[in-house]
C-alpha positions, 0 to 999 in steps of 0.5 A: 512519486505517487502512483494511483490505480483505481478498482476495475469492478466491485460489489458487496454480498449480504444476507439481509432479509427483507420480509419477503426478500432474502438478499443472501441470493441478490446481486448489487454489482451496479450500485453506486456504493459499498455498504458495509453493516452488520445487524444484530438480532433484528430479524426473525427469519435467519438463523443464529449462530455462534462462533467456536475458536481453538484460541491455540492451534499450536497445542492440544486442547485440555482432556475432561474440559467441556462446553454446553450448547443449546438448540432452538428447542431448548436441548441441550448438549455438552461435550467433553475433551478426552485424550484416550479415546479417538472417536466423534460419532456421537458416542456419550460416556457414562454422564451423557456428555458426547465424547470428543475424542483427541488421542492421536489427532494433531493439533489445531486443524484435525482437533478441530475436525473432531469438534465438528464431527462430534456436534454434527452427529449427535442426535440430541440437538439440532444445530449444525457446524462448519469448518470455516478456519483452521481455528474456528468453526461456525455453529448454526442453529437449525431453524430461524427465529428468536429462539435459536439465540441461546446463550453457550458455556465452556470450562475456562482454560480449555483453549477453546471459547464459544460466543453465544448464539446471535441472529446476525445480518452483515455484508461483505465487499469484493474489489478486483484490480487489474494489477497484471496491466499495473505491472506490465506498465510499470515494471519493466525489470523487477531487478533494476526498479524501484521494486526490487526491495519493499524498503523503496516503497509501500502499496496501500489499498483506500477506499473512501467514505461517501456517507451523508448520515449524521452518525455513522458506526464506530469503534470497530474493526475490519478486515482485508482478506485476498480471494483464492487464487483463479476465482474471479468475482462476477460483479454482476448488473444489480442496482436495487439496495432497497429491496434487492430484487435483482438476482445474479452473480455475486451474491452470498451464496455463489461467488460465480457460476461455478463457485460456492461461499464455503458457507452462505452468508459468512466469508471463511479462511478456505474462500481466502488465499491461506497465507493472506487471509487477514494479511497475517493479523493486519485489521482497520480500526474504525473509530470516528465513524466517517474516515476514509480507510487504507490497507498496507498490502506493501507485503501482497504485493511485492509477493504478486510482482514476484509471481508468488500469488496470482489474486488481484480480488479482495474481500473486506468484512468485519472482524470476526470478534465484532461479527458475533458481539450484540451491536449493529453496525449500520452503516458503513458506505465506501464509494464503488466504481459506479460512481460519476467521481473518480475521486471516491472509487477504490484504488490501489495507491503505490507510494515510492520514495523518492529518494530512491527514484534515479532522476538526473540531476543538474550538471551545473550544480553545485559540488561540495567535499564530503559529500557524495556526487551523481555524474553522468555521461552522455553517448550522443551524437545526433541523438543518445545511443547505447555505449558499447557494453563490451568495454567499460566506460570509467572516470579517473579523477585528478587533482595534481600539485605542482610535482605533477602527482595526483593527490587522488591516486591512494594506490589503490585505484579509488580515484578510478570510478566505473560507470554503471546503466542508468534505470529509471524507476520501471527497470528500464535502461535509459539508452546512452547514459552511464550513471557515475557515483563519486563517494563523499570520502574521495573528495573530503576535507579530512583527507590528508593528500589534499587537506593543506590544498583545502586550506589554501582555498574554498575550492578546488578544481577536480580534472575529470576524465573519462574513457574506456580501455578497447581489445587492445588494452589501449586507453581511449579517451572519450572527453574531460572537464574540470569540476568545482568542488567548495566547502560547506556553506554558512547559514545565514539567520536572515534565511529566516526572513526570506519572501519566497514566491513560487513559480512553476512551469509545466509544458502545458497548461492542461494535463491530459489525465492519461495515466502518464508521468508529467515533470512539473519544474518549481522555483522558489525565489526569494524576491527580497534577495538582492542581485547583481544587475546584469545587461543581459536577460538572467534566470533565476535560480530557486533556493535550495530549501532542504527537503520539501514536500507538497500537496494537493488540493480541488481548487473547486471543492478545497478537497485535499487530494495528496495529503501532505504525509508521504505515509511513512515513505517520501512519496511527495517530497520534490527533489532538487536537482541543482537549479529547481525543484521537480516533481515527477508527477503521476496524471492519473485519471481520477483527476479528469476535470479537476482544478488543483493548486499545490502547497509546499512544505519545508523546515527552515534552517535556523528556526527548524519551524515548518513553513507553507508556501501557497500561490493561490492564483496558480491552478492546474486543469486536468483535461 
């Protein structure tokens, strides 16, 4: 099950300069993509700036060790670690080295702060720091031009480093998604759905390549951020990204009305949720230049179901490590929510397991020994209605012998199975159900009461029974039915030979893209397969091929837009249910208009080679 929630606005922030134009105060909230860049030394009006790291935040940084930086005017600074003193005024030692003084300060965060402290309030150069991480500070040259770009030295094994000074232009994007209404739509008890444990299923944030250039930039990494908590991005109205003379909310200096970018032009730690700010090391390589890329914020949001983070806004930007190197980066275009096809918007991909989704299966299918078998029992009248939860509904299992004595009964009530509530996916109780789970060692081969029973026969009616007990301890039976339980099948190597042909059926023919669940039925039947001849009009059953997965395709673009891999979880797998295949299929909106065909993908059984199954004459419209 696939579930798709596209972006509900987007953006992107830049401090491009255009001769005249700084697009650092510019808005683009309204154009058509999200171009994601960065320039290296290519403008004489902006500033350069370097990037200060502690490498080890977890231990101090080493007494005497120094670092030398150089301003615009070719002064120059060096300063020097030291353990017995605590000051950062500017105070230099009697080698004219500004005095970083440590002792008593913490690691990480405050050493850091004394770093700054010293930089900002010496007189000797001109260059200004800023705390943009607990491990990084941002070193910006006083006054534009070529001039600042100067080089920068650190004593090895000191634990921190020092990029040199650059002129960098870059871009960020911001993509918000309503996932409160994502949730109240598809969480209905968090404790009886799918969600309850991220073992069941994973998020993945896309965002799509729309770009035409014939070379793109490559072989770089990027990085999703998650925007402080109750700071809401104003996308703005601006549409020009080529001369960027629209002004308004977002831009690189005000993320609203109200809120400032820690420092313009860069995205640092504090605009960022702390425990999410690069999702604990998770980044996106970059390596052809034109691929389509996806963030697992499985962990996020099983976090924002559970009310443990609020923000619903991202920021994706280059990593800090490819920000400062000497390459440009140019450039990098992801479609944005402006855009006429839906196909290519941001969105949120929520994949669950189907192996993991509740979907009543077949009564009329066929039961084997050692193997665990669903149940279920209806509480319908005129229609379904809710058993009476003061009593609990259970079923009691019977095979006697010829004594009467139920060879089921081990003398600890285990052919006695209580029925619990049925849940679909969301948490929601399905009314009038009650969910049966026989284990696969209750009705085995291998158990001694009814091994010589087994023997004797390929099968063996089971007497079920179900009932509950009422105020009075009095057993009221509710219905019984016999069930056939067969041993294990012999694969035939003629499987490998079969014509298998599709056939599925939809309700209707068009599927209004409502974001709703649709129940597509699939048969595959083997038209080589030789029947019995009947009087009388006979469905055919599907095969039962194992495990089969599918995916999707634009009939009118040959675009692929489920691919095949359930991306490490079986989101696409199509379970059968003991007479078809079913895909409970998600209509998203990003669908409208579309006409898509289905291939299915299964192992066969002999040669365990994977094999397609295609109807190219069957197509569904998406209205």
């Amino acid at each position: 099950m696939i579930i798709k929630e596209v972006a509900k606005k987007d953006t992107y922030v830049t401090n491009l300069h255009l001769g005249l134009t700084d697009a650092t105060n510019s808005n683009v909230g309204k154009a058509s993509t999200l171009d994601l860049f960065k320039i290296a030394k290519e403008n004489k009006n902006i500033k350069a700036r370097a990037l200060l790291t502690i490498e080890n935040i977890l231990i101090d940084l080493v007494s005497n060790k120094t670092f030398t930086l150089t301003d615009y005017e070719n002064s120059s600074a060096t300063f020097v670690i030291d353990n017995t003193a605590s000051i950062d005024d500017g105070t230099v030692d009697g080698s004219g080295r500004v005095i970083i003084g440590i002792d008593s300060t913490s690691v990480g965060i405050n050493q850091l702060t004394k770093i700054k402290n010293a930089i900002n309030n010496t007189n000797s150069i001109k260059i200004t720091a800023t705390i943009i991480s607990n491990s990084q500070i941002l070193l910006e040259q006083n006054s534009i031009g070529e001039s600042g770009e100067k080089n920068t030295t650190f004593d090895s094994n000191s634990n921190l480093k020092i990029t040199n000074f650059i002129r960098i232009q870059h871009s960020a994007l911001l993509i918000n998604f309503d996932l409160n209404n994502l949730r109240q739509k598809f969480v209905e008890s968090l404790n009886n759905s799918v969600f309850s444990s991220v073992s069941n299923y994973k998020v993945f944030l896309k965002l799509f390549d729309v770009g035409n250039a014939s070379t793109r930039p490559k072989n770089y990494d990027l990085k999703l951020s998650l925007l402080n908590n109750n700071i809401e991005f104003e996308e703005g109205i601006g549409s020009d990204v080529y001369n960027f003379s629209d002004l308004g909310h977002t831009n690189f200096t005000k993320i609203n009305n109200e809120t400032n970018w820690t420092k313009s032009g860069i995205v640092a730690s504090s605009d960022c949720v702390s425990n999410y700010y690069e999702f604990k090391g998770q980044i996106e390589s970059i390596t052809r230049g034109n691929e389509d890329i996806s963030f697992d914020i499985t962990s996020y949001f099983d976090e924002y179901l559970n009310n443990n983070v609020q923000s619903s806004s991202f920021i994706l930007c280059f990593d800090l490590e490819y920000l400062f190197d000497n390459f440009t980066y140019f450039v990098k275009r992801f479609g944005s929510v402006q855009l006429n096809d839906m196909i290519s918007h941001p969105r949120i991909e929520i994949h669950i397991d189907e192996n993991k989704v509740q979907n009543i299966e077949s009564q009329t299918k066929k039961r084997y020994f050692d193997n665990e078998e669903i149940f279920y029992l209806y509480n319908k009248i005129s229609k379904l209605e809710n058993f009476n939860e003061n009593y609990n509904v259970k079923l009691r299992l019977e095979y006697k012998n010829s004594s009467g004595t139920n060879l089921l009964d081990d003398g600890a009530s285990g052919h006695i199975i209580t029925g619990f509530n049925f849940y679909d996916f969301k948490g929601k109780i399905k009314q009038g159900i009650k969910k049966f789970t026989v284990p696969k060692t209750l009705i085995s081969r291998f158990s001694t009461n009814i091994q010589s029973e087994i023997q004797s026969s390929d099968s063996l009616k089971i007497k079920f029974n179900y009932y509950y007990d009422n105020e009075a301890g009095t057993t009221i039976d509710i219905r019984s039915e016999d069930v056939t339980f067969n041993k294990s099948e012999i694969v035939s190597s003629l499987n490998a030979y079969r014509n298998l042909s599709t056939s599925i059926k939809l309700l209707e023919k068009n599927i209004v893209t409502d974001d709703s669940f649709h129940r597509i039925v699939v048969d595959f039947i083997d038209i080589n397969k030789e029947h019995d001849a009947v009087n009388i009009p006979l469905r055919l059953t599907s095969e039962d091929l194992g495990k089969v997965y599918y995916s999707m395709h634009d009939i009118d673009t040959g675009r692929t837009i489920i691919e095949r891999s359930g991306a490490d979880i079986n989101a696409n797998e199509i379970l059968y249910d003991g007479s078809s295949y079913i895909i409970n299929f998600f209509a998203s909106k990003i669908y409208k208009n579309k006409r898509v065909n289905f291939k299915f993908y299964y192992n066969d059984e002999v040669s365990l080679i994977e094999n397609v199954i295609f109807n190219k004459n069957f197509s569904i419209r998406f209205d």
